[in-house]
Biopython code that builds the backbone (N, CA, C, O; Angstrom):
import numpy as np
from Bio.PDB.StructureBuilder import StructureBuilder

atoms = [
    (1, "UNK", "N", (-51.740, 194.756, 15.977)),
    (1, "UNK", "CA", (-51.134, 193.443, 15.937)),
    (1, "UNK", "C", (-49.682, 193.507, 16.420)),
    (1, "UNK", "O", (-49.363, 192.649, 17.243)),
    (2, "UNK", "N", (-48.424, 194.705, 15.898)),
    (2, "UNK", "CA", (-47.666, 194.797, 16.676)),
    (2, "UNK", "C", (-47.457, 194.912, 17.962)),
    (2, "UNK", "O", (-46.402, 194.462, 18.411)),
    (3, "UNK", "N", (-48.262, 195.439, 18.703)),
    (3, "UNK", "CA", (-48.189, 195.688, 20.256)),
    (3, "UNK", "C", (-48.803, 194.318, 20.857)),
    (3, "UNK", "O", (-48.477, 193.883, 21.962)),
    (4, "UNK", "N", (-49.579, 193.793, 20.136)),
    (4, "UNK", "CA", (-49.727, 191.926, 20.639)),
    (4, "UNK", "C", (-48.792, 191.523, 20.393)),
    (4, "UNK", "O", (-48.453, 190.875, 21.383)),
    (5, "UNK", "N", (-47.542, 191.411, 19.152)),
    (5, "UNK", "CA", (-46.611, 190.551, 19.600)),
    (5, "UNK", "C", (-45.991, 190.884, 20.320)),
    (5, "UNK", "O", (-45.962, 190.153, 21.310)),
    (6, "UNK", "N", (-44.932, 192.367, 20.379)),
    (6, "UNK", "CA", (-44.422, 192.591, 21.657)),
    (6, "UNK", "C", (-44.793, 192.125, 22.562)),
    (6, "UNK", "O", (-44.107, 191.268, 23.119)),
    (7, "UNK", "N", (-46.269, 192.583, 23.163)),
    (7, "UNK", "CA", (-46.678, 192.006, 24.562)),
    (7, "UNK", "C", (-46.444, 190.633, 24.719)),
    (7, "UNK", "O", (-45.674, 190.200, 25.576)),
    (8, "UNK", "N", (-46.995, 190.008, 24.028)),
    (8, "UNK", "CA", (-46.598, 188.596, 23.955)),
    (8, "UNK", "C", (-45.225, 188.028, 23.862)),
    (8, "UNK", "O", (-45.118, 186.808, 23.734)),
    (9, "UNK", "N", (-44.268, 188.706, 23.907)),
    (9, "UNK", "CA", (-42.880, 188.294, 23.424)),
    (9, "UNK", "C", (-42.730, 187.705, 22.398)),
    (9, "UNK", "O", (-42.301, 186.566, 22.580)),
    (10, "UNK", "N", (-42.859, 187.915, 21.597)),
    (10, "UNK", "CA", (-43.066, 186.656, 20.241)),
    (10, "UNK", "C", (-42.266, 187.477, 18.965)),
    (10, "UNK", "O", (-42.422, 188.630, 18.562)),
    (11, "UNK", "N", (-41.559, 186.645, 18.611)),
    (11, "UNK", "CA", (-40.053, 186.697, 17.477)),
    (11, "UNK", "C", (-40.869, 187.013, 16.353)),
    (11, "UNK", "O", (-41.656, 186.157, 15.951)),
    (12, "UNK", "N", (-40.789, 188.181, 15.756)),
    (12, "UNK", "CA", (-41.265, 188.219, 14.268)),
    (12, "UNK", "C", (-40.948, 189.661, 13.730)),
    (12, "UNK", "O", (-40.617, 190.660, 14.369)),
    (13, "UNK", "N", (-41.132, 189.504, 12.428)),
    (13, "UNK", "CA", (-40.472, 190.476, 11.687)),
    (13, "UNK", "C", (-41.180, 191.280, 10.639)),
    (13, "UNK", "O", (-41.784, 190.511, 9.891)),
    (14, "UNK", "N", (-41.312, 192.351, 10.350)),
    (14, "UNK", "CA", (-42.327, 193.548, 9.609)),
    (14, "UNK", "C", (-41.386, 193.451, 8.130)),
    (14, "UNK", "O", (-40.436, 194.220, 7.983)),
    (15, "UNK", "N", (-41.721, 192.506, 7.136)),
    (15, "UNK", "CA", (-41.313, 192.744, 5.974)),
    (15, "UNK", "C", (-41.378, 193.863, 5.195)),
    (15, "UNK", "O", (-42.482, 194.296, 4.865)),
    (16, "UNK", "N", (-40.106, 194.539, 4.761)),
    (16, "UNK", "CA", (-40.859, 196.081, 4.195)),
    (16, "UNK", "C", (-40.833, 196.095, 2.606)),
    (16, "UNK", "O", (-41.484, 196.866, 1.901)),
    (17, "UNK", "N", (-39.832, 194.952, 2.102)),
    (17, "UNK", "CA", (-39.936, 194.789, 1.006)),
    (17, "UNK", "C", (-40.004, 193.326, 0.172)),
    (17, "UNK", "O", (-39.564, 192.438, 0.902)),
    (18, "UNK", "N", (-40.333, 192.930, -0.848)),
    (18, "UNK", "CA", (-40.126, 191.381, -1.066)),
    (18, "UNK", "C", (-38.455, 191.586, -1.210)),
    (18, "UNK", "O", (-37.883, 192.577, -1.662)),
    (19, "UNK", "N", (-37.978, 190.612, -0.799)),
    (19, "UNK", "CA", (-36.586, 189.198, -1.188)),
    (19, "UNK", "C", (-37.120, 188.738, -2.517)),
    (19, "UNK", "O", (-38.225, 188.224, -2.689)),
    (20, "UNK", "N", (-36.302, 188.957, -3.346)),
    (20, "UNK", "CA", (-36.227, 188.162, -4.931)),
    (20, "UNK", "C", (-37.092, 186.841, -4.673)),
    (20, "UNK", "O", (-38.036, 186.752, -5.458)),
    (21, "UNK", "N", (-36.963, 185.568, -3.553)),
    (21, "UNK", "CA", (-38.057, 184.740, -3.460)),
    (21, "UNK", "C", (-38.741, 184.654, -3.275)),
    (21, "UNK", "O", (-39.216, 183.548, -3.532)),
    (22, "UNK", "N", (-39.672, 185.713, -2.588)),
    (22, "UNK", "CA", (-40.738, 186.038, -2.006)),
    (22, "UNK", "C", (-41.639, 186.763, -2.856)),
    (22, "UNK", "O", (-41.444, 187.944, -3.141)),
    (23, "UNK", "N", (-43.020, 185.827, -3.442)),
    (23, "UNK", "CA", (-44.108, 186.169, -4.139)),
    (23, "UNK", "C", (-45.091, 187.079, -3.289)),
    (23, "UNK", "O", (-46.025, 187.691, -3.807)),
    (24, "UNK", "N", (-44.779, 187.112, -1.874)),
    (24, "UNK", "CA", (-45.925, 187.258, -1.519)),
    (24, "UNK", "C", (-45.707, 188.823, 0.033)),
    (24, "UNK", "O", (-44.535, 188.722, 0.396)),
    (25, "UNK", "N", (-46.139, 189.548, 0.545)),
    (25, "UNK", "CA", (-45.470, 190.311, 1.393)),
    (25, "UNK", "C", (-46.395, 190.652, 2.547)),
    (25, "UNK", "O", (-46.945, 191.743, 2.698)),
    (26, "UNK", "N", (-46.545, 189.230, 3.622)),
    (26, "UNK", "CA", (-46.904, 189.844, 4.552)),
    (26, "UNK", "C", (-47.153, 190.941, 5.806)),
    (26, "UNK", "O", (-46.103, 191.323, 6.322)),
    (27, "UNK", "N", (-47.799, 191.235, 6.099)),
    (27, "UNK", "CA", (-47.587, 192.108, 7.076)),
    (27, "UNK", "C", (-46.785, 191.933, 8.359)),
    (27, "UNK", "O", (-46.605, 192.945, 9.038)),
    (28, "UNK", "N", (-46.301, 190.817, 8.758)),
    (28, "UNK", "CA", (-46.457, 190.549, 9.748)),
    (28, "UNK", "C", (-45.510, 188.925, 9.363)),
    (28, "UNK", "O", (-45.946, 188.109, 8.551)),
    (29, "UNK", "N", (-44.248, 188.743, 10.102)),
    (29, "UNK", "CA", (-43.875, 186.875, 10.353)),
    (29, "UNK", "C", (-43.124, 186.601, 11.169)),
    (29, "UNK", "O", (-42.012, 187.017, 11.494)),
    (30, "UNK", "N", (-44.186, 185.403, 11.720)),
    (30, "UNK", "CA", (-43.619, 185.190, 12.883)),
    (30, "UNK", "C", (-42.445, 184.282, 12.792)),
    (30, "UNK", "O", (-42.319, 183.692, 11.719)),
    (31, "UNK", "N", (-41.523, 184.051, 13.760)),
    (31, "UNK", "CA", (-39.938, 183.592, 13.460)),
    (31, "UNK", "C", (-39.775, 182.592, 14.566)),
    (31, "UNK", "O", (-38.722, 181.993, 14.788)),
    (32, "UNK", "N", (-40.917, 182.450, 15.261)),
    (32, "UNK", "CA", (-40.500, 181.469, 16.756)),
    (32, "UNK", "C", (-41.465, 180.010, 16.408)),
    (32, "UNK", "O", (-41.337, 179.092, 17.219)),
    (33, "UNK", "N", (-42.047, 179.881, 15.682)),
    (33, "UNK", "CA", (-42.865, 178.996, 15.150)),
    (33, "UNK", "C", (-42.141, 177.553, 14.344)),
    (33, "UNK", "O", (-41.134, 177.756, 13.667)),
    (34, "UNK", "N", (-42.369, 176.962, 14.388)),
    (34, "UNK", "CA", (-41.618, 175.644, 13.560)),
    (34, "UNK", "C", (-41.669, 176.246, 12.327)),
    (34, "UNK", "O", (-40.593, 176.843, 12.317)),
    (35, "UNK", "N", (-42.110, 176.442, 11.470)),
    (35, "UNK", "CA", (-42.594, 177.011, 10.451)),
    (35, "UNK", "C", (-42.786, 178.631, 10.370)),
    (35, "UNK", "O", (-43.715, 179.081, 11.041)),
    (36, "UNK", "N", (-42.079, 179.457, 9.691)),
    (36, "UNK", "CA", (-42.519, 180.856, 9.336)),
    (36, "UNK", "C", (-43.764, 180.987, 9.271)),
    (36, "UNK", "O", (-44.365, 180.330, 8.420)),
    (37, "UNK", "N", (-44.347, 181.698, 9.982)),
    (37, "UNK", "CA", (-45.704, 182.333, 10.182)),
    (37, "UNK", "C", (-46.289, 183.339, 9.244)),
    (37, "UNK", "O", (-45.871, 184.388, 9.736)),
    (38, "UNK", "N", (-46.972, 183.658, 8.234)),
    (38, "UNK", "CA", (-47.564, 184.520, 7.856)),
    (38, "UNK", "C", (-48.559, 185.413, 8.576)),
    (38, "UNK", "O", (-49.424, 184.624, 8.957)),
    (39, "UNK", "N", (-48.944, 186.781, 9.015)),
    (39, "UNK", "CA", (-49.754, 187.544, 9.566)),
    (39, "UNK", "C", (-50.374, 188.131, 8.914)),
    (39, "UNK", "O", (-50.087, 189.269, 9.286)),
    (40, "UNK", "N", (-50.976, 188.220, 8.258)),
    (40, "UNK", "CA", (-52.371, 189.161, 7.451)),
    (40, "UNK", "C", (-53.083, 190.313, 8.011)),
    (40, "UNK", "O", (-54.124, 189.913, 8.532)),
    (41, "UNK", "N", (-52.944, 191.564, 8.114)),
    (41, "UNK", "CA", (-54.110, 192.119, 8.563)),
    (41, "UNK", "C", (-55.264, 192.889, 7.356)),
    (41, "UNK", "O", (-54.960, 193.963, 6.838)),
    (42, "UNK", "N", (-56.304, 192.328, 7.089)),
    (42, "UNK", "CA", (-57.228, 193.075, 6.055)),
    (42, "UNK", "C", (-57.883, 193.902, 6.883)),
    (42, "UNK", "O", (-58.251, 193.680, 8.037)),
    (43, "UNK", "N", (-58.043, 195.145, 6.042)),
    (43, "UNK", "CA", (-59.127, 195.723, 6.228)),
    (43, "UNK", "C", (-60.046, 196.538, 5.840)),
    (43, "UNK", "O", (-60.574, 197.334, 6.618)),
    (44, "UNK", "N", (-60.363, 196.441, 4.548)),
    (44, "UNK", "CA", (-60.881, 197.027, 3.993)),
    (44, "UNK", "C", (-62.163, 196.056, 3.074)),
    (44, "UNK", "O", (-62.266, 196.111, 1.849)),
    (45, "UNK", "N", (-63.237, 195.030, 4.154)),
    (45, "UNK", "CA", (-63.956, 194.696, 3.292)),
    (45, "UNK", "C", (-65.036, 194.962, 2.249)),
    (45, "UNK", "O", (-65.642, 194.289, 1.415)),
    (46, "UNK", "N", (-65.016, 196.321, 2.684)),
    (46, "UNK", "CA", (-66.429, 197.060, 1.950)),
    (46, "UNK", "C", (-65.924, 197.275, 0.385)),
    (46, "UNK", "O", (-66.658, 197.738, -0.487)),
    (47, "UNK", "N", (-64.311, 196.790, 0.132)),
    (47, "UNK", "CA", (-64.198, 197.426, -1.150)),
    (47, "UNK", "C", (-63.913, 196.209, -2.215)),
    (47, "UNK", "O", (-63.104, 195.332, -1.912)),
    (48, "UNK", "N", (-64.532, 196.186, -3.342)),
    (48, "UNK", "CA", (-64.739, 195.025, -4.114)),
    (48, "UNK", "C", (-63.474, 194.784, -4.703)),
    (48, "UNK", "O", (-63.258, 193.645, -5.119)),
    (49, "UNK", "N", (-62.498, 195.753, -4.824)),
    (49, "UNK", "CA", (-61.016, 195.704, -5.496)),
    (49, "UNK", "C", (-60.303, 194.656, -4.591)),
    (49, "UNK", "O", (-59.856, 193.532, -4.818)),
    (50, "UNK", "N", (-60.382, 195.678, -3.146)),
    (50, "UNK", "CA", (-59.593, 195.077, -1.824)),
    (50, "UNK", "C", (-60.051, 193.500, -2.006)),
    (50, "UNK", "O", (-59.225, 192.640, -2.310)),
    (51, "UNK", "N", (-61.074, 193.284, -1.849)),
    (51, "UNK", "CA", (-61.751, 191.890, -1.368)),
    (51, "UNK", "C", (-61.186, 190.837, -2.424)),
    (51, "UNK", "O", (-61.109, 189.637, -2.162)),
    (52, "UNK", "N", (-60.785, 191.413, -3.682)),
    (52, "UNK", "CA", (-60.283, 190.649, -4.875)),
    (52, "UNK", "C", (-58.797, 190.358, -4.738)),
    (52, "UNK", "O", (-58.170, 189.366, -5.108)),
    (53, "UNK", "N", (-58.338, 191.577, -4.053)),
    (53, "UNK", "CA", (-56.606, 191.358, -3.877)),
    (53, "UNK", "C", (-57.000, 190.475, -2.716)),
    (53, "UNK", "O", (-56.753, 189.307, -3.014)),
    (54, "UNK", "N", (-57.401, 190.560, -1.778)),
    (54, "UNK", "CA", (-57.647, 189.234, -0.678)),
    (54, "UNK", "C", (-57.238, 187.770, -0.949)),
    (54, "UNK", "O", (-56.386, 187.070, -0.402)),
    (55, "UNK", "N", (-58.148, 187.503, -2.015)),
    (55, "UNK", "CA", (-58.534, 186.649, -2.579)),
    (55, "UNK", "C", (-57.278, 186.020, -3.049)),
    (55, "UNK", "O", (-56.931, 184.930, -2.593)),
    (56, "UNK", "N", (-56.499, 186.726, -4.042)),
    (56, "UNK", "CA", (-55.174, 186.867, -4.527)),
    (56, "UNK", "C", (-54.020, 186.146, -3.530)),
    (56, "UNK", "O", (-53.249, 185.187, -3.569)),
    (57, "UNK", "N", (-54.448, 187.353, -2.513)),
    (57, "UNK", "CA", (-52.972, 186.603, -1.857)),
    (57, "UNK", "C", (-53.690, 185.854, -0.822)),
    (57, "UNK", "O", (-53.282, 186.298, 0.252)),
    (58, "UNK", "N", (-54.426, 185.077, -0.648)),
    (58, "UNK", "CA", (-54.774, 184.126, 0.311)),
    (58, "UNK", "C", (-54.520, 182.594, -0.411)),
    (58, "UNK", "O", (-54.121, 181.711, 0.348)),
    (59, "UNK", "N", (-54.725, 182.273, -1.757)),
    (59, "UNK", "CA", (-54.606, 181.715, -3.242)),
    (59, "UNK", "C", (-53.121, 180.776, -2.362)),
    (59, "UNK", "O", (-53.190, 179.844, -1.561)),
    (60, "UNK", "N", (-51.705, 181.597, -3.003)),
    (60, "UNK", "CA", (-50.607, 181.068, -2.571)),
    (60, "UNK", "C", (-50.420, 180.567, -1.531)),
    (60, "UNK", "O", (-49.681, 179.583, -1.544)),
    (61, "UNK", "N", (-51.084, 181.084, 0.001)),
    (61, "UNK", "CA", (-50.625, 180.337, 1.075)),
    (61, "UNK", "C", (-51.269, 178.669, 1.057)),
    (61, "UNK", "O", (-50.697, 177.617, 1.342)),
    (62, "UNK", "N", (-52.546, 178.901, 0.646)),
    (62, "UNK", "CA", (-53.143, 177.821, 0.865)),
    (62, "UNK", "C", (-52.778, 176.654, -0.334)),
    (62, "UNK", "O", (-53.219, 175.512, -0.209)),
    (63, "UNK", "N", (-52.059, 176.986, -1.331)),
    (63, "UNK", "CA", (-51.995, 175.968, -2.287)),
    (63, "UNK", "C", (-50.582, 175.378, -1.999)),
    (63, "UNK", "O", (-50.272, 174.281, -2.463)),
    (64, "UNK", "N", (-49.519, 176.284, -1.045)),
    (64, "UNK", "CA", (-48.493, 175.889, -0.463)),
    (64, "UNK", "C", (-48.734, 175.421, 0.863)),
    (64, "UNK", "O", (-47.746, 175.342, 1.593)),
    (65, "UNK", "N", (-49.759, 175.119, 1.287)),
    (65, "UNK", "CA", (-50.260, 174.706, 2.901)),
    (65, "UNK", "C", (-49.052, 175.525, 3.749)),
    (65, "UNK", "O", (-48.338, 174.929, 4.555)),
    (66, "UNK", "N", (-48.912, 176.999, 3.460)),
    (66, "UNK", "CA", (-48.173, 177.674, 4.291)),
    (66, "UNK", "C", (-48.458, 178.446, 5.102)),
    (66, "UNK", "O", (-48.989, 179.463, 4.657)),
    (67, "UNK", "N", (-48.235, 178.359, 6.863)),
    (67, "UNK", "CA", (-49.227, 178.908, 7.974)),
    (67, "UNK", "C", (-49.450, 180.204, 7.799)),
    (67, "UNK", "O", (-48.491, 180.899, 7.465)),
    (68, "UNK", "N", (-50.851, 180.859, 7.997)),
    (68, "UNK", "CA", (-51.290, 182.003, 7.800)),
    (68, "UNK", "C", (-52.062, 182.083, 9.116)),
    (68, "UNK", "O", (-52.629, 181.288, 9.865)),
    (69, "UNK", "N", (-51.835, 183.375, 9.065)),
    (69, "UNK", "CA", (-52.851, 183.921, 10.537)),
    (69, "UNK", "C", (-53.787, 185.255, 9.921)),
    (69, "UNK", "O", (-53.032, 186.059, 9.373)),
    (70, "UNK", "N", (-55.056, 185.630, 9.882)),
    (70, "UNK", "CA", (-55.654, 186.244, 9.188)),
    (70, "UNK", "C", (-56.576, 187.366, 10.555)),
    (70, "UNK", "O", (-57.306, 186.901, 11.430)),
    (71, "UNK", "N", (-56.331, 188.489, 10.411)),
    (71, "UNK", "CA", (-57.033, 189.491, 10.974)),
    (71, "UNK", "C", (-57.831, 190.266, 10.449)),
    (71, "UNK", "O", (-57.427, 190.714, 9.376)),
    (72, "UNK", "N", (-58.771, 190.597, 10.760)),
    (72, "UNK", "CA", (-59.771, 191.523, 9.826)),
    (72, "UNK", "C", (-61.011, 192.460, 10.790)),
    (72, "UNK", "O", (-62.212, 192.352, 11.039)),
    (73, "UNK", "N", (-60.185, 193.151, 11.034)),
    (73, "UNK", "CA", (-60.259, 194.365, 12.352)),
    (73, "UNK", "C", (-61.941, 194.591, 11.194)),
    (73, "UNK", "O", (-62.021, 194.180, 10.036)),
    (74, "UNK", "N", (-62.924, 195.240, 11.865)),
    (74, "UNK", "CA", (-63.290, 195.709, 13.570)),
    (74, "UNK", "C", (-63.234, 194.185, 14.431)),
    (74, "UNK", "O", (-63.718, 194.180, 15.563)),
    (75, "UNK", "N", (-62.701, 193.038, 13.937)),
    (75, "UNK", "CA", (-62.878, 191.846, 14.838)),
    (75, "UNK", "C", (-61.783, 191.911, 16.058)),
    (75, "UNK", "O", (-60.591, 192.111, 15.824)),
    (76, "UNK", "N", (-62.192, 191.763, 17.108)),
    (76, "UNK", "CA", (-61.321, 192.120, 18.285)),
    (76, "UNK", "C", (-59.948, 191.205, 18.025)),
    (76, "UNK", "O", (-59.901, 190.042, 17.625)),
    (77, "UNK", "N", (-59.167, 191.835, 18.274)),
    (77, "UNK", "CA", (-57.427, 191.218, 17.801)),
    (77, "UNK", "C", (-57.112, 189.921, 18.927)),
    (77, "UNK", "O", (-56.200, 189.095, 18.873)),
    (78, "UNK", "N", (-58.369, 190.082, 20.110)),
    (78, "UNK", "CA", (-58.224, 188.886, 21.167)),
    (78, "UNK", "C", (-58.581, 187.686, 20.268)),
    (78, "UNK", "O", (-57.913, 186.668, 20.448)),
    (79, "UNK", "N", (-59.557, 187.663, 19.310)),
    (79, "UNK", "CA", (-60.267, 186.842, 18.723)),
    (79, "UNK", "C", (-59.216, 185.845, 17.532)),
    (79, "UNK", "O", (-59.568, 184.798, 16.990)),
    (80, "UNK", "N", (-58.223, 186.373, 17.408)),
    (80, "UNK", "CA", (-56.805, 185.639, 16.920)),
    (80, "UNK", "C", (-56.323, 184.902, 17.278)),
    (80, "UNK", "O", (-55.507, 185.130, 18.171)),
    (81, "UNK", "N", (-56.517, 183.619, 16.826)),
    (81, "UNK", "CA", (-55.566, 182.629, 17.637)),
    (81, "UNK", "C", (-53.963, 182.572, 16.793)),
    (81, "UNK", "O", (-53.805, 182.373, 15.588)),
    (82, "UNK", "N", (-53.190, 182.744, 17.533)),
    (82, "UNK", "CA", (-51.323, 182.744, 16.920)),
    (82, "UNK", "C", (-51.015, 181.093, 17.430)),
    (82, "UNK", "O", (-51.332, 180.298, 18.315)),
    (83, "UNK", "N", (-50.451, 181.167, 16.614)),
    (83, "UNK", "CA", (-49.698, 179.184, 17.084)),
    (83, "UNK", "C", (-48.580, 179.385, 17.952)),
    (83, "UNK", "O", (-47.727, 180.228, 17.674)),
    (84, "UNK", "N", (-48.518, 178.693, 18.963)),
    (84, "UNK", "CA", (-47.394, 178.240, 19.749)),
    (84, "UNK", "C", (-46.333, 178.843, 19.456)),
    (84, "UNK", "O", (-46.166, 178.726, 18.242)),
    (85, "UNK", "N", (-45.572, 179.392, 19.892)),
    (85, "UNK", "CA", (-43.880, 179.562, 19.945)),
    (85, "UNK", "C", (-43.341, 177.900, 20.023)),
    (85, "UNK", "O", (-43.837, 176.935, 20.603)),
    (86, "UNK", "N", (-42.460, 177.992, 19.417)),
    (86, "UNK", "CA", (-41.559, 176.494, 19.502)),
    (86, "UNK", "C", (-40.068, 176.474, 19.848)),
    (86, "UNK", "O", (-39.461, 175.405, 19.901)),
]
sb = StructureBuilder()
sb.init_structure("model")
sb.init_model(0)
sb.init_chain("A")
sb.init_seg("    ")
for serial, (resi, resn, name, xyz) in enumerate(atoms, 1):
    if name == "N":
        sb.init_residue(resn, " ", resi, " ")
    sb.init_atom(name, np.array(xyz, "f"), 0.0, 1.0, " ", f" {name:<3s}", serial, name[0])
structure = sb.get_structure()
C-alpha cells in the first residue's frame, strides 16, 4: 500500500503511535483528501481473534461516518478504490 501511494503521489502519513485524541491507529492517512483518510490493511482472516479486533476497529469509523479505505490482501491492491486528492 505504501509504494501505491508514493506511486500515486498522494499526501499521507504512517501513524506510529496514537496522539492523546486518537482512539484509533491506522495504518495508513491520507492528508490530500477533504477529509483525513483512514487506510486499513487486514490480514489475517483465518484468525477468529484477528477477525474480532476487525470488527472493533471498523465499529468507530463507521459510527463517526469517518472515511475508511479497507484492504485485505491476497485481494489485488488494484482492486482499492482511494478517493480523489482535493
Amino acid at each position: 500500500m505504501a509504494n501505491r501511494l508514493v506511486g500515486e503521489r498522494r499526501r499521507f502519513d504512517k501513524p506510529q503511535r496514537r496522539d492523546q485524541s486518537d482512539d484509533m491507529l491506522p495504518d495508513f492517512r491520507l492528508t490530500d483528501t477533504a477529509r483525513p483518510t483512514a487506510i486499513e490493511v487486514y490480514g489475517m482472516e483465518s484468525n477468529d481473534a484477528y477477525r474480532a479486533r476487525k470488527l472493533q476497529k471498523q465499529a468507530p469509523y463507521a459510527s463517526r461516518n469517518e472515511p475508511c479505505v479497507e484492504w485485505i490482501p491476497p485481494s489485488p491492491l488494484s482492486s482499492v478504490a482511494l478517493p480523489s486528492p482535493t
